[in-house]
C-alpha positions in Angstrom: 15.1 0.0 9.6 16.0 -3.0 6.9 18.9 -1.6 4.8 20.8 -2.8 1.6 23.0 -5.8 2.5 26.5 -4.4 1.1 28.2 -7.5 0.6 28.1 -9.6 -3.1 27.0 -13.5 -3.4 29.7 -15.2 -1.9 32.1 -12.9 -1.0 32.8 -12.1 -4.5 33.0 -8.6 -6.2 31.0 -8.5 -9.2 33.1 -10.4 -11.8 29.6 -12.2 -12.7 28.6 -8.5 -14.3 31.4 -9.6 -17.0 28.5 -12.1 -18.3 26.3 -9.7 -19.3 28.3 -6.2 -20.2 26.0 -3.9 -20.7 23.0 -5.0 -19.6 20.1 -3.2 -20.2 16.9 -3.1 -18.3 13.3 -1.7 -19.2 11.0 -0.6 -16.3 7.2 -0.2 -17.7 5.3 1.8 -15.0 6.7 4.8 -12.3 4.8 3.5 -9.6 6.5 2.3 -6.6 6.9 -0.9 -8.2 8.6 0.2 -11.0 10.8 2.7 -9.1 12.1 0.4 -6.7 12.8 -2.4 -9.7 14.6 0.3 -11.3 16.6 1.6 -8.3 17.5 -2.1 -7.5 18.9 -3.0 -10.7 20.6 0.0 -11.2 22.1 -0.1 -8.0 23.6 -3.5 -9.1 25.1 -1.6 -11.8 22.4 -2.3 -14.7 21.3 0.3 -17.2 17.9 1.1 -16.6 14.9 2.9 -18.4 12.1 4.3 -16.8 8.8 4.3 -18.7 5.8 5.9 -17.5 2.6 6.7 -19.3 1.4 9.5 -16.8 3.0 12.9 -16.2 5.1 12.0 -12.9 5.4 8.9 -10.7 4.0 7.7 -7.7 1.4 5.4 -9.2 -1.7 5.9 -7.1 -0.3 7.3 -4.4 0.3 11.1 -5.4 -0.3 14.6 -5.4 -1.5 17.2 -7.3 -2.2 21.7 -6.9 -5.5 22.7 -5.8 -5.4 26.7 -5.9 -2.5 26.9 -3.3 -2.7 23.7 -2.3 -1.2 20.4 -2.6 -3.3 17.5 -2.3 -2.7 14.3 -2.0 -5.1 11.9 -4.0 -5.4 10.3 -0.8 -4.1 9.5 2.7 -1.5 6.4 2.5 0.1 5.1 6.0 2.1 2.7 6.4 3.4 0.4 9.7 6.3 -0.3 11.3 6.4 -3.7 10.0 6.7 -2.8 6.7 10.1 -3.0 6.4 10.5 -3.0 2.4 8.7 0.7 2.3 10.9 1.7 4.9 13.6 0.3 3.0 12.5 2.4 0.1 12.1 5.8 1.9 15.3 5.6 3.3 17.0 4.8 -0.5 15.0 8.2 -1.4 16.2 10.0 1.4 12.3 10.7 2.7 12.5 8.7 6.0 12.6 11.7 7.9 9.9 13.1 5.9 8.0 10.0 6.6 8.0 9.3 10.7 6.6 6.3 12.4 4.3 6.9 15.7 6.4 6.3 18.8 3.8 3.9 20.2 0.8 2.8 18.4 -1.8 5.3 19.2 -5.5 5.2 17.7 -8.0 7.0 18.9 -11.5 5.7 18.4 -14.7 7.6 18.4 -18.6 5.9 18.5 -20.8 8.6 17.7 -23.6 6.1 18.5 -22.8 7.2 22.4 -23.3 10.1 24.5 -21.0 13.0 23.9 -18.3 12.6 26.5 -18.6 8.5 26.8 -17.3 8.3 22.8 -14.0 8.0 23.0 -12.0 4.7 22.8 -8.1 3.8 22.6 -6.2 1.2 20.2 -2.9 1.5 21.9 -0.1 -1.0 23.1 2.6 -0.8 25.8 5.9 -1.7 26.0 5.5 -5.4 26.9 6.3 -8.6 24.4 3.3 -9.7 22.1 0.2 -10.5 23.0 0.6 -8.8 26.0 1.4 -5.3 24.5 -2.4 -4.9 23.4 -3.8 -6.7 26.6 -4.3 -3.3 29.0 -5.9 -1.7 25.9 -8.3 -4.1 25.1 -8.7 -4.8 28.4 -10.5 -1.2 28.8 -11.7 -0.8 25.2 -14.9 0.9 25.8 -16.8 0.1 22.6 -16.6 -4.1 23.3 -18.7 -6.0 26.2 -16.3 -7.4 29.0 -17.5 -10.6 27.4 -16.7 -9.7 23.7 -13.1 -8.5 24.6 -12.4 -11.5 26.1 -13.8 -13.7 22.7 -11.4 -11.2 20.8 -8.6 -12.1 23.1 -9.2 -16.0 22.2 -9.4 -15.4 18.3 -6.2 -13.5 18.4 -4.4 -16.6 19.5 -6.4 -18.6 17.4 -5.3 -16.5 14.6 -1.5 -16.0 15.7 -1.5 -20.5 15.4 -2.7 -20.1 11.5 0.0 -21.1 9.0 0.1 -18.6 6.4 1.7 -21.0 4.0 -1.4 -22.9 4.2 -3.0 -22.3 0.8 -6.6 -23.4 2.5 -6.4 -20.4 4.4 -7.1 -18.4 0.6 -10.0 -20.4 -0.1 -11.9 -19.1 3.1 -13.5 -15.5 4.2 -12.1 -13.7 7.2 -15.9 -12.9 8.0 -16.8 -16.7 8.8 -13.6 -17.5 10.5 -14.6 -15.0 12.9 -18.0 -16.0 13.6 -16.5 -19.6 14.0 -14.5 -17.9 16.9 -16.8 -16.3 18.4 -16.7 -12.9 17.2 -19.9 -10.7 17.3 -21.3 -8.3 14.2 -20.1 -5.6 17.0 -16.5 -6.9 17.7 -16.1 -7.6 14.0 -17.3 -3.6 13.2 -15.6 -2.1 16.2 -12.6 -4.1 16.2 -11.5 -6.3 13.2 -13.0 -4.2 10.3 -11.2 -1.1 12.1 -8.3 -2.7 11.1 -9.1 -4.7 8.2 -10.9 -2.2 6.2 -8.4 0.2 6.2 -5.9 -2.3 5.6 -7.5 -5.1 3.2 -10.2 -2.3 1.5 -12.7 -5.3 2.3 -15.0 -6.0 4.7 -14.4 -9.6 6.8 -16.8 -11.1 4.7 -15.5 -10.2 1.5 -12.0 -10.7 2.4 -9.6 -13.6 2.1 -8.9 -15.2 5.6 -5.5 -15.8 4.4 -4.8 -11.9 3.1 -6.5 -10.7 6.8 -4.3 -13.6 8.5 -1.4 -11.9 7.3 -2.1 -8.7 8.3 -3.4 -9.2 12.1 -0.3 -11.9 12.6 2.1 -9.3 11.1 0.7 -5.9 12.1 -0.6 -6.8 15.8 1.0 -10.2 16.7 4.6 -10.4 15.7 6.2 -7.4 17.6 5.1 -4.9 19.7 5.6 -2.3 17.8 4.7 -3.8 14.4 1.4 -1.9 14.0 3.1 1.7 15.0 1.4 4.3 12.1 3.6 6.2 10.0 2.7 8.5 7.0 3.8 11.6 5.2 4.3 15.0 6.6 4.7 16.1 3.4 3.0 15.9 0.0 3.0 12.4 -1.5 4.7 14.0 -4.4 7.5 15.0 -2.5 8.2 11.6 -1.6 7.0 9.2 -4.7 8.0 12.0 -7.1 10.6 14.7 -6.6 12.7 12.5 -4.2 12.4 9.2 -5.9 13.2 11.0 -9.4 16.1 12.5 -7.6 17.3 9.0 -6.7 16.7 7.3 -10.1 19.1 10.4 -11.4 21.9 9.7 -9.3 21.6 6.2 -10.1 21.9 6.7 -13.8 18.5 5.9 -14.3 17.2 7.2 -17.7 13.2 7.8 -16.4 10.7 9.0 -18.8 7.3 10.2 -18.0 4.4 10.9 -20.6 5.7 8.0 -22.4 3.2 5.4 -22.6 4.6 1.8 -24.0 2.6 0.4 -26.8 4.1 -3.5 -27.4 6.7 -5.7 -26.4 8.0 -7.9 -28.5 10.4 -10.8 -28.1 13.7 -11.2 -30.3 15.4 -13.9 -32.0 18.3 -13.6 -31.0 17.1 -13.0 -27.3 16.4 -9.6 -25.5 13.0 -7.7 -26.1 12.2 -4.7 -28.6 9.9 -2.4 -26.2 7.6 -0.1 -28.3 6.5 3.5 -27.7 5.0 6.3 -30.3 8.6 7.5 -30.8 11.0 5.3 -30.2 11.5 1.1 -30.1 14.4 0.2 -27.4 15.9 -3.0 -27.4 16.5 -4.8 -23.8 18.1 -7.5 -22.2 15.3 -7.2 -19.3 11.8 -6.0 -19.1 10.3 -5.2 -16.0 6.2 -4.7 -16.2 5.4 -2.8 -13.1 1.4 -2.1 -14.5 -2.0 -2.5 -13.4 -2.6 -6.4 -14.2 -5.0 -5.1 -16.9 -2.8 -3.7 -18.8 0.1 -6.3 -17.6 -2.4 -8.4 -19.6 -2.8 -6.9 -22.7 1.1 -6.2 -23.2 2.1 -10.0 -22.4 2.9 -12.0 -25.3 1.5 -15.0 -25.9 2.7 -18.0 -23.5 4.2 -15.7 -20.7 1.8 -16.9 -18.2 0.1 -20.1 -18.3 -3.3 -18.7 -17.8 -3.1 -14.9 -18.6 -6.6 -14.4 -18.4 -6.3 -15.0 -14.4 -5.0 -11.7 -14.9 -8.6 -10.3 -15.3 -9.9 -12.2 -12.8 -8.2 -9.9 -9.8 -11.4 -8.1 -9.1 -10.6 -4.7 -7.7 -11.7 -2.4 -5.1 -12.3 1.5 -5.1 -11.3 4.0 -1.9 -13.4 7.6 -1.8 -11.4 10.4 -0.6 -13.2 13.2 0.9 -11.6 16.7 1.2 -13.0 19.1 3.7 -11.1 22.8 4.3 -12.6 24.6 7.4 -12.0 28.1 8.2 -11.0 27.3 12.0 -9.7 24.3 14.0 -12.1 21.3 14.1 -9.6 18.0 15.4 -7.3 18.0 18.1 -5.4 15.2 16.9 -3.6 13.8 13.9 -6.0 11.5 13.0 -8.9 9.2 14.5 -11.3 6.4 13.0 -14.9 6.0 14.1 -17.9 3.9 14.7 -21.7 4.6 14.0 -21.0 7.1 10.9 -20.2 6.3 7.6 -16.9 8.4 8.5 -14.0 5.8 8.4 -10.8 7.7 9.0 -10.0 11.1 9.3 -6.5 12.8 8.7 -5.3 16.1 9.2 -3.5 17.5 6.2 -3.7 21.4 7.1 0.4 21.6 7.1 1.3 19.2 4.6 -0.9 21.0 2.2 0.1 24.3 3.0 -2.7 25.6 4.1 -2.0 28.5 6.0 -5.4 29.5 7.9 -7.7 27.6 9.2 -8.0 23.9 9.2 -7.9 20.8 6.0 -9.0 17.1 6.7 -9.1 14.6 4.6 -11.4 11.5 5.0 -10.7 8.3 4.0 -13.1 5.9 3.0 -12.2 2.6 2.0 -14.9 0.0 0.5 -16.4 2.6 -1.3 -18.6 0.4 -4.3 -22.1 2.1 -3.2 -20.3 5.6 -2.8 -17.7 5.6 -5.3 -19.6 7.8 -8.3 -22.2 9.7 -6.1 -22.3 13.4 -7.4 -20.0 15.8 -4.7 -23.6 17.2 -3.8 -24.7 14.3 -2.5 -21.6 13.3 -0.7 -21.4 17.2 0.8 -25.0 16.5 2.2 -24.2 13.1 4.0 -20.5 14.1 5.3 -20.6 17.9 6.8 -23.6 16.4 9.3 -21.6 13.4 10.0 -18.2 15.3 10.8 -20.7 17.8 12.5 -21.9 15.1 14.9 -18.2 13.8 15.3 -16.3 16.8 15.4 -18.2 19.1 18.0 -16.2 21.9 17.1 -17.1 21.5 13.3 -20.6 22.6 14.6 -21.0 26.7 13.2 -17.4 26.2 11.5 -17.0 27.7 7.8 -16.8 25.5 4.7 -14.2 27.0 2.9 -13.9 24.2 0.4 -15.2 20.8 -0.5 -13.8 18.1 -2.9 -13.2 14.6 -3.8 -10.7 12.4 -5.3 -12.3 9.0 -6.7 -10.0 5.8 -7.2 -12.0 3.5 -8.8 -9.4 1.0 -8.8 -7.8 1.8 -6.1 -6.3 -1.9 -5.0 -6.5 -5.7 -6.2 -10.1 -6.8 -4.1 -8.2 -9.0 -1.3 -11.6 -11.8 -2.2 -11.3 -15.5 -1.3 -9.5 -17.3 -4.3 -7.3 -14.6 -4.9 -3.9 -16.3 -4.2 -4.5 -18.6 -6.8 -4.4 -16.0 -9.4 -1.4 -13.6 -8.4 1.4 -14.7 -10.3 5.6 -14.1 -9.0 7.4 -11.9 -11.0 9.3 -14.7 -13.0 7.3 -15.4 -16.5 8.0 -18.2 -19.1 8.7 -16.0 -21.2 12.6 -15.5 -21.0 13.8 -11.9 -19.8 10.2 -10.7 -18.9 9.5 -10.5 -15.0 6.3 -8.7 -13.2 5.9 -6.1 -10.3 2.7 -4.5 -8.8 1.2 -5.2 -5.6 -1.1 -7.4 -7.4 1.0 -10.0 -7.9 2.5 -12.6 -5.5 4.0 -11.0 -2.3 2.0 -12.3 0.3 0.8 -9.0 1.2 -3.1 -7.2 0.1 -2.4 -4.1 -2.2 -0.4 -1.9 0.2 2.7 0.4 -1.0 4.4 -2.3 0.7 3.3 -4.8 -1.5 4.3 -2.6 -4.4 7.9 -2.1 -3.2 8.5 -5.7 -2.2 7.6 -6.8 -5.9 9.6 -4.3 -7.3 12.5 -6.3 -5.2 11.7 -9.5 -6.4 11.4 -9.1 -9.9 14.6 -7.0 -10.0 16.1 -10.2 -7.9 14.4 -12.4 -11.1 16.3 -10.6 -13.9 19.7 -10.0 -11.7 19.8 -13.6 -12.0 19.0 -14.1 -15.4 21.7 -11.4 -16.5 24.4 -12.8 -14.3 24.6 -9.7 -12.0 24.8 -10.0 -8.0 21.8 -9.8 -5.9 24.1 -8.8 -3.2 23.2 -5.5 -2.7 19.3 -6.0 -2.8 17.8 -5.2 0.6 18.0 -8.0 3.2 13.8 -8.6 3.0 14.7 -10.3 -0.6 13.9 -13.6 0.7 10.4 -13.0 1.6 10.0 -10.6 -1.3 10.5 -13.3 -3.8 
């Protein structure tokens, strides 16, 4: 677990504050963004105000009632190696709410095969890297002998990429791998396993350098980098509740329904931040927001090229909510092959629900699907799960829903490193946080907490406070 470094820059206690009494910060947008920017510069003793539009926080990763229910708007995981979101559920207080698999575990169904031949097995053992996946892939039923062994070569192909290579943007992951070697089967039943669920973009469509970082990260930096975790809990227990709890004890003055209208700059320095009600005058402004509406609130000559800003394409994720009246999956979760079923997650305790069974299907890449009428989606997905789920066969439908998140993430497309700007602007005070902009990382909650981190890192440094107690993953945040 990466925690909050407790020392100040260079040994000193924070005299430095004394530049800036009474600095005052503006956060615009309760996603995790804007909660971690918030929580980090109050933590470094800042005053901090909290402005979201919507009725809670969370961003786009929350829940909401459904009869007795609580749903989540879709199923988020996260990896070991993300050690900025772990850093954040441990300032909340959700880590144990949160866990991490003890070993990376996935199991892998082809419905394409003969019932009792379908089931394959993404897991590692405890040996260094790259020999943690070799026994797995080694017996990975749903590759030729001949195709694992291509996969094996463009893994170490891939691990000797430099990710600091800004070439590596300009490229598609889909091509790289049929440079290497890789199939149209080893790319579906291996790479886009991994990279649609990760990237929300097929290989083709997806920036070699984006998918670079997430197979050298996730599979090929520590054996237990790619280790799942995810929520036991609602996400609104997590991205909400606990995370408005935190922002109270830090003195964090957080204000939902409250949507910000301007920003303006002021003569004499500091920013005037407009909403229906109120205008509050700030030392700092955070903009934690979609980069659409980062856009439209910028003033003019923040960015050099503002409209790059509507160039970040994005991508939608379908969420597909089934309630059976018995039990249909044995296991927490699998992913398949040869169904338009992507991942499936059970969510019967989470919810609440008391009898009988919910899953929750998560289907990234979703353009063609994304507005089809809930008819239409009931009358592909019940056969699918049906033909995946034995025990689904004669099972009751209790209920069947969707969620839709049309913009769900930044689309991870060739070129898109060239438009994600840091978190500093040019405009003085004013620094940006969302996972769209510059972190390195595709549009993961990660992403989202590690920007929060570096643009409260930017404006600590403009107001003269320490960044001494910002957690130790500043570095590569910023």
């Amino acid at each position: 677990m990466t925690h909050a470094n407790g020392t100040r820059d260079g040994g000193q206690v924070a005299d430095v504050t004394a530049l800036r009494p009474g600095a005052h910060a503006v956060v615009v947008g309760g996603g995790l963004a804007g909660v971690t920017s918030a929580l980090a510069l109050a933590d470094a003793g800042v005053r901090v105000t909290l402005l979201e539009g919507r009725p809670r926080l969370g961003g786009l990763a929350f829940s909401f009632r459904r009869g007795d229910l609580t749903v989540d708007n879709g199923q988020h995981v996260y990896l070991r190696c993300c050690t900025a979101y772990r850093w954040f559920l441990d300032r909340i207080g959700g880590t144990a709410l949160a866990p991490v698999q003890d070993r990376l575990d996935v199991p892998v169904l082809d419905v394409a095969r003969p019932e009792g031949r379908r089931l394959g097995r993404l897991r590692r053992d405890a040996l260094p890297v790259p020999l943690h996946l070799g026994r797995s892939l080694a017996t990975y039923p749903h590759l030729s002998l001949a195709e694992r062994a291509s996969v094996g070569r463009a893994a170490l192909a891939l691990k000797g990429l430099d990710l600091a290579d800004p070439a590596l943007d300009t490229q598609d992951f889909g091509s790289w791998l049929a440079a290497h070697g890789q199939s149209p089967r080893a790319v579906e039943a291996l790479w886009d396993l991994v990279g649609v669920a990760t990237l929300n973009a097929v290989a083709g469509d997806a920036s070699l350098g984006l998918a670079a970082m997430v197979f050298k990260t996730g599979l090929l930096s520590d054996p237990g980098a790619a280790d799942i975790g995810w929520a036991r809990v609602p996400l609104g227990e997590l991205h909400d509740r606990l995370a408005r709890r935190a922002l109270d004890a830090a003195g964090v003055r957080t204000e939902v329904r409250t949507r910000v209208t301007s920003l303006r700059a002021k003569e004499n320095g500091g920013w005037s931040v407009q909403v229906p009600d109120e205008t509050l005058d700030a030392d700092a402004v955070v903009l934690a927001v979609p980069q659409r509406e980062a856009h439209d609130l910028l003033p003019d000559g923040a960015l050099d090229a503002p409209e790059n800003l509507l160039e970040i394409g994005t991508a939608p994720i379908l969420n597909i909510h089934v309630i059976y009246d018995r039990k249909v999956l044995a296991t927490p979760f699998l992913t398949a092959l040869g169904t338009p079923v992507q991942w499936v997650f059970d969510r019967t305790e989470a919810s609440g629900l008391k009898e009988g069974q919910y899953l929750a299907l998560s289907q990234s890449t979703a353009q063609d699907e994304i507005d089809e009428p809930v008819a239409a989606l009931r009358e592909r997905y019940l056969p699918e799960l049906e033909r995946l789920l034995p025990r689904s066969r004669g099972a009751g439908v209790k209920d069947f829903f969707v969620t839709r998140e049309r913009t769900a993430t930044f689309a991870p497309a060739p070129g898109v490193g060239r438009l994600r700007p840091g978190a500093r602007t040019k405009a003085p005070g004013l620094y940006l946080a969302g996972t769209w902009t510059a972190t390195g990382w595709p549009a993961t909650m990660e992403s989202a907490v590690r920007s929060g981190v570096g643009a409260a890192g930017a404006a600590l440094g403009a107001l003269g406070r320490s960044r001494g107690l910002l957690p130790d993953f500043f570095e590569e945040a910023a």
